[in-house]
C-alpha positions as CSV (number, residue, x, y, z in Angstrom):
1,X,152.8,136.3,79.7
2,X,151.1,135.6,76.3
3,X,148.3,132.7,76.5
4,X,147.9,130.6,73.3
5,X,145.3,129.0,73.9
6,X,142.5,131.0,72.8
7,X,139.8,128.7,74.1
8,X,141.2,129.7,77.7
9,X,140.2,133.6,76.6
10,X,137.1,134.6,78.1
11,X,137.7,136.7,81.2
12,X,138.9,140.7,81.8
13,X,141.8,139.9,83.1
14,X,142.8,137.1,81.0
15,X,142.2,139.5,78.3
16,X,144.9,142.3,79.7
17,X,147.5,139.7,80.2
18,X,147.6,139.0,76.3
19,X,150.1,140.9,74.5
20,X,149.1,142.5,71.4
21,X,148.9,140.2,69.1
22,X,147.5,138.0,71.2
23,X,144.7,140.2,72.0
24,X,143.9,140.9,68.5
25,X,143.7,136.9,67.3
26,X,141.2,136.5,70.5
27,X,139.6,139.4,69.1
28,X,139.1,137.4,65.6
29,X,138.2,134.5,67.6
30,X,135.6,136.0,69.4
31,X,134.4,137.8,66.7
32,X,134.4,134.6,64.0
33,X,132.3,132.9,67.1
34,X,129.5,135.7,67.1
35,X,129.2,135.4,63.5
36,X,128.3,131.5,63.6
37,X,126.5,132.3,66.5
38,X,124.6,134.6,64.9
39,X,123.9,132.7,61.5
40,X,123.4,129.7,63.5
41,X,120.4,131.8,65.1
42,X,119.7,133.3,61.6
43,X,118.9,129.7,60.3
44,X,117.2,128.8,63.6
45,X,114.8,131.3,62.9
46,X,114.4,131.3,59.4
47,X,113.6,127.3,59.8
48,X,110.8,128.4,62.8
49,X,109.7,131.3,60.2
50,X,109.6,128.6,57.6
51,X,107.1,126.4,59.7
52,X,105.0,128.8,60.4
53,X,104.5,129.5,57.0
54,X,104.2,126.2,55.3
55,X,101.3,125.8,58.6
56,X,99.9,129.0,57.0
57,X,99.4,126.9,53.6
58,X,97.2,124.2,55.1
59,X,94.8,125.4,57.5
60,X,93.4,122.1,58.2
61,X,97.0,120.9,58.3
62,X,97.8,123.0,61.7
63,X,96.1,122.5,65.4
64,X,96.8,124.8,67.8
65,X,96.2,123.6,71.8
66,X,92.8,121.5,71.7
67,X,90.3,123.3,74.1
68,X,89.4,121.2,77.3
69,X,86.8,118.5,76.6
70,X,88.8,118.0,73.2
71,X,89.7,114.0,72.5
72,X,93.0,113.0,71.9
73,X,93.8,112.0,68.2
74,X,91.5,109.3,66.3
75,X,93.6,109.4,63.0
76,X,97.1,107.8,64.3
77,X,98.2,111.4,65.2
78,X,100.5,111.9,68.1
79,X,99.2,113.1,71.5
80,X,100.9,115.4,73.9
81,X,101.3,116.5,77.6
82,X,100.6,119.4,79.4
83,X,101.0,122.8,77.6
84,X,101.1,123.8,73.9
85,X,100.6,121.5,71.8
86,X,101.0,122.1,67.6
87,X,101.4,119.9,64.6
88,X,103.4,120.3,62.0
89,X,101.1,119.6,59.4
90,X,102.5,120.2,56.4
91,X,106.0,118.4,56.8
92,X,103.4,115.1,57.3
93,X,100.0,114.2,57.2
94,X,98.0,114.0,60.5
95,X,98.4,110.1,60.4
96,X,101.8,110.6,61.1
97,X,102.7,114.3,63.0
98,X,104.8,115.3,64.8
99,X,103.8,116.8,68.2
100,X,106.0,119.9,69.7
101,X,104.7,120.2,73.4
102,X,105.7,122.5,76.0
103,X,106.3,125.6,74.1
104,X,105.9,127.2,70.5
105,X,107.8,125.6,67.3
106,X,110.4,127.8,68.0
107,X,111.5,125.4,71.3
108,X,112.0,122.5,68.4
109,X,113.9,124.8,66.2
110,X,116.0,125.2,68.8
111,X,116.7,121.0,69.4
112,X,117.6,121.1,65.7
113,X,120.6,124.1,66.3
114,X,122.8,122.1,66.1
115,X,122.9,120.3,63.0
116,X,122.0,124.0,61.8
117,X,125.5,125.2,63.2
118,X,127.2,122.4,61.5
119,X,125.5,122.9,57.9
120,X,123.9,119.9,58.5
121,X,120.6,121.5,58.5
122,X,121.3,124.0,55.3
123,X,118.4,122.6,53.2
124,X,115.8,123.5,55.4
125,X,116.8,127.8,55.6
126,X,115.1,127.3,51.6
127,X,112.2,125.0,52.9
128,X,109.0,125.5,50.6
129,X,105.9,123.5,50.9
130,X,105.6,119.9,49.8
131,X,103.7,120.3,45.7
132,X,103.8,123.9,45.5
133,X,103.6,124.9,42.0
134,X,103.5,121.2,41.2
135,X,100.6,119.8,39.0
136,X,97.7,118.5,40.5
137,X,97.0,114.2,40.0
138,X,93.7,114.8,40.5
139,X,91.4,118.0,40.6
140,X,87.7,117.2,39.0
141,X,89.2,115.5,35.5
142,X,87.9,111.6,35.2
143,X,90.1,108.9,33.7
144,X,88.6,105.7,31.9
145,X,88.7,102.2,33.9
146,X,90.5,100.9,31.2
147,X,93.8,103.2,32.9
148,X,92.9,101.0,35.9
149,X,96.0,98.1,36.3
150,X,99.1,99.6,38.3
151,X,102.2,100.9,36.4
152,X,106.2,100.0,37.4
153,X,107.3,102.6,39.4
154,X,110.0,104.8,38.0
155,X,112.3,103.3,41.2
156,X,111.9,100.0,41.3
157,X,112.6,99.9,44.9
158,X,109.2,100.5,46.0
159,X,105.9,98.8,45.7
160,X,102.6,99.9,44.5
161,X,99.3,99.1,46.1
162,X,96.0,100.4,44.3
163,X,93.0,101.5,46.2
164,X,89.4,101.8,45.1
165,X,88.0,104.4,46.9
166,X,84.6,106.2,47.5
167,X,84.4,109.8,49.7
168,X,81.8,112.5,50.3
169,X,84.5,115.3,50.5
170,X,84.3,118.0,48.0
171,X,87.6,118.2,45.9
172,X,89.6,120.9,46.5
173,X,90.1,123.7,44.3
174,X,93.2,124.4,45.2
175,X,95.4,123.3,42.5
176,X,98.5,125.1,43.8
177,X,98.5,122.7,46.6
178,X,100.3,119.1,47.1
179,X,98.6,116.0,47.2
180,X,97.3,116.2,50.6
181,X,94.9,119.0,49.1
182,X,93.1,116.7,47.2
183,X,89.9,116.9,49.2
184,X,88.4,118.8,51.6
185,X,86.6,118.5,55.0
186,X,83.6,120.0,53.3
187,X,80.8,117.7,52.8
188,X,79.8,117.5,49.3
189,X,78.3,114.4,46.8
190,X,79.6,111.0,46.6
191,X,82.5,110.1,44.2
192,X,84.5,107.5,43.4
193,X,87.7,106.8,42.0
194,X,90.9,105.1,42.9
195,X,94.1,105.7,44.2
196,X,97.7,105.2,44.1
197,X,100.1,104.5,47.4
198,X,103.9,103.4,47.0
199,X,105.2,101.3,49.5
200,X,109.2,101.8,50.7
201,X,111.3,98.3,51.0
202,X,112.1,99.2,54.1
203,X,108.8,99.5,55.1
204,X,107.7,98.1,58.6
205,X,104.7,96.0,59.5
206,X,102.1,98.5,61.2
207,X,104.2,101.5,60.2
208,X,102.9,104.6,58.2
209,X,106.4,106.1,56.9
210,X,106.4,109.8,56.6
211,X,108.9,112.3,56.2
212,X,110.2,113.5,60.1
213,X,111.7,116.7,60.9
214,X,113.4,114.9,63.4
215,X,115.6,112.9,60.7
216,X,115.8,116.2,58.5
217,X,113.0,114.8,56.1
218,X,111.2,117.3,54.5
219,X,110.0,116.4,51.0
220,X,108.8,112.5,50.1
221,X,111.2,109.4,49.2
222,X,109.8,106.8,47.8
223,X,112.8,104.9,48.9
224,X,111.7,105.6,52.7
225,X,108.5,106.7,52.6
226,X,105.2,106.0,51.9
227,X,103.7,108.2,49.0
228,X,100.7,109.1,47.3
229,X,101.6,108.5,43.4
230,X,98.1,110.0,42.0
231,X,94.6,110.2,42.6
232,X,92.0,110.0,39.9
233,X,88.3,110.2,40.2
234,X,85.7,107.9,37.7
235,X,81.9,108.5,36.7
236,X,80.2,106.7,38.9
237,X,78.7,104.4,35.9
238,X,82.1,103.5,35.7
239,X,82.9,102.4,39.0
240,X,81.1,99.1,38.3
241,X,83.9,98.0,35.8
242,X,86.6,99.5,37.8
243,X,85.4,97.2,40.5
244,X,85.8,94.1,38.2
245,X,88.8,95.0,36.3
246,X,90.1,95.2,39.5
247,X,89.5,91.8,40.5
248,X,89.9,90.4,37.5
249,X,88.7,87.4,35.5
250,X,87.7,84.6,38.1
251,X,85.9,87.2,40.2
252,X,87.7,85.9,43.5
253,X,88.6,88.4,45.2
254,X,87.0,89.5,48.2
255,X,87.1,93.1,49.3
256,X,88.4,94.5,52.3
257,X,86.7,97.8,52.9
258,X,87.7,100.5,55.6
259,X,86.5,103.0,57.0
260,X,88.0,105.6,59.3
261,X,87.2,107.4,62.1
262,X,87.5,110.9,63.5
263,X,90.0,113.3,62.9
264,X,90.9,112.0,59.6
265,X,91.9,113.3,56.1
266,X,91.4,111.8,52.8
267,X,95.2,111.1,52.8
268,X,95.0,109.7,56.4
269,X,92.7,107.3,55.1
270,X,94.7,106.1,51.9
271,X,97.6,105.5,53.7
272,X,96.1,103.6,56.4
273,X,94.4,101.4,53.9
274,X,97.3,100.9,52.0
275,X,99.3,100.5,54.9
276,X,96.9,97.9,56.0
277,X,96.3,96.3,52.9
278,X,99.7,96.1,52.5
279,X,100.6,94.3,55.8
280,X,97.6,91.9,55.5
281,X,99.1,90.5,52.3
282,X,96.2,89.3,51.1
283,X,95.0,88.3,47.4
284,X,91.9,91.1,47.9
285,X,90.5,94.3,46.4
286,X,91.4,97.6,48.8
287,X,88.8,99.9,49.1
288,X,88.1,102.8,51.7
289,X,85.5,105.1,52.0
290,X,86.7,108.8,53.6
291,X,83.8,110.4,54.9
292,X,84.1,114.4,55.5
293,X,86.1,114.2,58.6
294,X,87.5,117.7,59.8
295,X,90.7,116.1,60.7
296,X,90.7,118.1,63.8
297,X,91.4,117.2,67.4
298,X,89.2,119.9,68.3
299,X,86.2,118.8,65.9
300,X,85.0,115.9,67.6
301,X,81.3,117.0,68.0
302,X,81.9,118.2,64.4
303,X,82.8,115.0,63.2
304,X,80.0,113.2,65.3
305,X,77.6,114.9,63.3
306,X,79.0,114.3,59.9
307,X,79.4,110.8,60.7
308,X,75.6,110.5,60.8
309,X,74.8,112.6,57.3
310,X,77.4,110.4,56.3
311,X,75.6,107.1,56.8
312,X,73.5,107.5,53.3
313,X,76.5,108.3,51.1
314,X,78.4,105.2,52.9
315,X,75.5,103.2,51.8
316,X,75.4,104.0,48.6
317,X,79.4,102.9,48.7
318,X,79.1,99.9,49.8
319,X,75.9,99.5,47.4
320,X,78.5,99.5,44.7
321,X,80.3,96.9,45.9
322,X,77.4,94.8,46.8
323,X,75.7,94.9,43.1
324,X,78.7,94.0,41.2
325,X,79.8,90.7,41.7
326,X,81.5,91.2,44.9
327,X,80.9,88.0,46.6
328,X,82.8,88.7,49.7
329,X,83.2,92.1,51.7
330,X,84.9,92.1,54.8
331,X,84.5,95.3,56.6
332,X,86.7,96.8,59.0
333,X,85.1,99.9,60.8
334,X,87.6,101.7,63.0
335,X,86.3,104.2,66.2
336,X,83.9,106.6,64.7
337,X,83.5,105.0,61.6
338,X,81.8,102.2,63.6
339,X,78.7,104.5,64.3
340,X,78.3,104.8,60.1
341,X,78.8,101.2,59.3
342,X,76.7,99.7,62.2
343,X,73.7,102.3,61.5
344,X,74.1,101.6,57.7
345,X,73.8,97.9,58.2
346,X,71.2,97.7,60.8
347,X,68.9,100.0,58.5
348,X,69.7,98.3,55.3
349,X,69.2,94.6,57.3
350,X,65.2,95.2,57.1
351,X,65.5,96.8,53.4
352,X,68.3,95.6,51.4
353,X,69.1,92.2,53.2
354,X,71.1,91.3,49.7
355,X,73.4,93.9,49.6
356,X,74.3,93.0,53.9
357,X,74.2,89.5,53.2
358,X,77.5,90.0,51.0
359,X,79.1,91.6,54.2
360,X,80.7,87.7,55.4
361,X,83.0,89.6,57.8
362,X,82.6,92.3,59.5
363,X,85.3,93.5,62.5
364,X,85.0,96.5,64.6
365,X,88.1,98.1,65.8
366,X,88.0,100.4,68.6
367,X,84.4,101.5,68.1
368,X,83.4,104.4,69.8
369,X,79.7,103.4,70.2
370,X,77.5,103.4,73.6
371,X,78.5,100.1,75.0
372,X,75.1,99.7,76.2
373,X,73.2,100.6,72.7
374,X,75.9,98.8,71.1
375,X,75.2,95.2,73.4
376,X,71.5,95.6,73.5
377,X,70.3,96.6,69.7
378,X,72.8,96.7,67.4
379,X,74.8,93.2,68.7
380,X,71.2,91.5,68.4
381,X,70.4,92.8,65.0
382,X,73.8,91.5,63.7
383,X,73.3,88.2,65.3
384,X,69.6,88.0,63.4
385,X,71.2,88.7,60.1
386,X,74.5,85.9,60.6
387,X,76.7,88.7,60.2
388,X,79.7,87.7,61.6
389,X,81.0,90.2,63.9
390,X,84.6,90.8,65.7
391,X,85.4,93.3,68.6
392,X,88.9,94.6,69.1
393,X,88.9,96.6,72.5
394,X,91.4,97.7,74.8
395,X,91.3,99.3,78.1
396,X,94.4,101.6,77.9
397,X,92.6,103.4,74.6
398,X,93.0,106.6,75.8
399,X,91.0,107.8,73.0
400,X,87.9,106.4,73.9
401,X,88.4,106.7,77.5
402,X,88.1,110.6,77.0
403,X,85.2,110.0,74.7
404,X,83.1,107.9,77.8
405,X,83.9,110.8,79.7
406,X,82.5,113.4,77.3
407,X,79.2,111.4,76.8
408,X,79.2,109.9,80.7
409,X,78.8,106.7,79.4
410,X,81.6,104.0,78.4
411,X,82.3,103.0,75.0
412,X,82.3,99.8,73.4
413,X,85.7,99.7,72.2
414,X,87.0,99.9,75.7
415,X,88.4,96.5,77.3
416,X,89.8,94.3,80.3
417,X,86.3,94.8,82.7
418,X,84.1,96.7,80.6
419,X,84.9,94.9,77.5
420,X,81.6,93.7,75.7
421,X,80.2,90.3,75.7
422,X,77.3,89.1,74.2
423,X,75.8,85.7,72.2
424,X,76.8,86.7,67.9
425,X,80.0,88.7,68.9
426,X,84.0,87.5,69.0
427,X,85.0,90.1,71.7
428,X,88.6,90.2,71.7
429,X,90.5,92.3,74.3
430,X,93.8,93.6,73.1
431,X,94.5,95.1,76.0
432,X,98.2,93.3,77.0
433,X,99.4,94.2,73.4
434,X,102.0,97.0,73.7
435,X,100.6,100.0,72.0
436,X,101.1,103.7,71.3
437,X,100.4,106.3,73.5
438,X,97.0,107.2,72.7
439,X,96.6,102.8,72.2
440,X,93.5,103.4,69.6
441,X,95.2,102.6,66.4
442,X,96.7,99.6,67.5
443,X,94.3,97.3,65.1
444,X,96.4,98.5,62.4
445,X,99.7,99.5,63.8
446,X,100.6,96.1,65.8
447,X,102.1,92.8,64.3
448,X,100.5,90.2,66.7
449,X,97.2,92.1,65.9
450,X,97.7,92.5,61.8
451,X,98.5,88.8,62.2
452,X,95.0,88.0,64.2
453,X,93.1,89.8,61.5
454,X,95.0,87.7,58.5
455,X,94.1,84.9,60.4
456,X,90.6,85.9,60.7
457,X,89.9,87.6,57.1
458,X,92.5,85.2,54.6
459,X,92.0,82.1,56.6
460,X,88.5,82.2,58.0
461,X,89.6,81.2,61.6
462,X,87.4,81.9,64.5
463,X,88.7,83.2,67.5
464,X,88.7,80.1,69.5
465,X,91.0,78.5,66.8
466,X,93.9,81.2,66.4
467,X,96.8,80.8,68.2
468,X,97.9,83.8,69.8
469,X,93.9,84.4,71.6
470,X,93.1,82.8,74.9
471,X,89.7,82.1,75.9
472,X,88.1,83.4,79.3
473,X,84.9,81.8,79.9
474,X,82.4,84.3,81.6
475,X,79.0,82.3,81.9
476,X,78.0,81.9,77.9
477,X,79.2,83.4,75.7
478,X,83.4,83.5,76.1
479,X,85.5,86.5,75.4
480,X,89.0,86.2,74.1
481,X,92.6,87.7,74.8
482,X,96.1,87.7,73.7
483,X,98.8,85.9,75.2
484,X,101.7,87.2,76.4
């Protein structure tokens, strides 16, 4: 009996029924199967090796498994469950990682197989690391303001949004690196400078669109991502007619200035504020100001004290801003970065009540502050100066609830009951607004809540007048929520 069917070929006995021939064409077929087995695993692991060495490249660009009492992500990074958790750094920034949980990269490798055993997946066995050998956009070289007005891109597809920018990173020296090596975590002197992020057209509202291993991305499209074109740095006597070049001849403009919180890079921070800026769609001057985050999960008490040496060089920021024809600043402060701005402005209320008065809105998204310190002294000394302040909290942050638990105390950027309410403040709980899985970015990240803020910041609405809040009276003052 000869069998024909060599996918029925497996067992011993099968085997000694063949005749001759037929034993040596199941021998080929088992044999040609070994061998893609066998390079299929050969690309399998030269992908994993691959990983592991672009992770090598970036050493602030890979976390191993935060130690217990570590907070989940502040950046926009994704969180895990149980077990090992790593991020691929170097494929994306933090803002957007990708998180392989229960097991080593080799576990995600292995989901990508596959596409490896159908040469789907061929690019990746020569993977190298996003810039290398590349030249740098931005090292310690200054350009002159009059460089300032954006260029056409070279694919007219995407869109171009320039940020002004101030940081207190130290640059990197690495000028072998990509872009994302621009700056360090290393606290160093203020600079300034500006910045250039290109925007896909198929961009999505509250979306930060990275390259994903998942989709076999590995290098940046303009066409579907968004990408950091260049980064240049100015004197800082040159900043002043940067600022004004910027926002051009009727001096109109007002300025929306971020500023991030914990676990954050300098790239985190220029895509979130172009991302932002970009969403808003507002007739405004961008600006951000990175302070030396460690971008670490694992840093948190790191970054806690860098955010307070970091409260001088942020005042010196927004000093630039303030003395140079900027009538208008609306601030957005997000988690962490809430404790610099709110200290800044309380201190420079009693000193430099010029430069705050230019602050006309100022909106506080997901502050991790002491809910207590935050009600009783800072709230108050808002409210003295007319500074109009507006709370987005939410009680399924997950980021902040691991934060009250680390300092035994809730946090002001957590809603539903505990959200805070007092007399100056536009408390707004976003908690009913479908979110992420750590829910702290959602400020930025949701359309009903990028739509609040346009409301707010373009049109100058109050809380009580835009449509998609409710109001819950609770004695006087009321808080607000979104509908459903």
């Amino acid at each position: 009996m000869v069998i024909r069917d060599h996918a029925a070929v497996g067992t011993g006995a099968a085997v000694e029924a063949l005749s001759p021939i037929a034993q040596a064409r199941a021998a080929e077929d088992r044999l040609a199967q070994t061998r893609q087995a066998q390079e299929s695993n050969a690309r399998v692991a030269e992908l994993s090796k691959n990983i592991n060495d672009l992770n090598k490249l970036q050493s602030a660009g890979a976390t191993a498994s935060a130690p217990a009492g570590a907070t989940p992500a502040d950046g926009g990074g994704s969180g895990g469950g149980e077990g090992d958790v790593r991020f691929i750094g170097n494929l994306l920034p933090r803002a957007c990682l990708t998180c392989v949980t229960g097991g080593s990269i080799t576990s995600q490798a292995n989901q990508v197989a596959g596409a490896a055993r159908n040469n789907e997946f061929s690019a990746l066995a020569n993977v190298t690391a996003p810039g290398v050998g590349a030249s740098l956009d931005v090292g310690k070289y200054f350009r002159n303001p009059s460089d300032l007005l954006p260029k056409q891109n070279s694919d007219k597809a995407s869109d171009t949004v320039r940020l002004l920018f101030g940081t207190n990173r130290q640059p990197s020296s690495d000028t072998k690196g990509s872009m994302r090596n621009t700056f360090t975590s290393t606290r160093g002197d203020v600079a300034f400078g500006y910045v250039d992020v290109s925007v896909p057209p198929t961009h999505v509202v509250g979306a930060i669109e990275r390259p994903s291993i998942w989709k076999l991305q590995i290098s940046d499209d303009p066409t579907l991502h968004m990408v950091i074109r260049g980064i240049s740095l100015v004197q800082s006597n040159q900043f002043a007619n940067l600022i004004n070049q910027y926002r051009g001849p009727k001096s109109g403009k007002p300025t929306i200035l971020f500023v991030h919180g914990y676990n954050v890079s300098f790239d985190d921070a220029a895509l979130r504020t172009a991302q932002i800026a970009y969403d808003l769609r507002m007739d405004s001057v961008p600006a951000f100001f990175s302070w030396a985050s460690r971008a670490g999960v694992a840093d948190y008490t790191v970054d806690e004290n860098t955010a307070l040496q970091s409260i001088p060089d942020f005042k010196k920021f927004l000093r630039a801003f303030a003395t140079n024809s900027t009538d208008r600043i609306f601030l957005i402060a997000h988690s962490m970065g809430s404790r610099i701005v709110s200290q800044a402005l309380t201190e420079m209320i009693s000193t430099e009540s010029q430069v705050v008065s230019k602050v006309t809105q100022l909106v506080l998204a997901a502050p991790d502050l002491d809910a207590v310190v935050f009600k009783e002294q800072i709230v108050p000394a808002f409210r003295k100066q007319n500074i109009p302040v507006t709370l987005y909290a939410s009680s399924k942050d997950k980021t902040l609830q691991a934060s009250s638990k680390i300092h035994g105390c809730c946090r002001a950027g957590l809603g539903g009951s505990n959200i805070v309410i007092s007399e100056g403040l536009e408390s707004v709980d976003a908690t009913a607004i479908d979110t992420g899985f750590l829910s702290h970015s959602y400020f930025a990240e949701t359309r009903p809540l990028l739509t609040d803020l346009n409301l707010l910041l373009a049109q100058g609405m109050r809380a009580a007048s835009r449509p998609l809040l409710g109001g819950k009276p609770v004695g006087n003052p009321t808080y607000y929520y979104f509908r459903q």
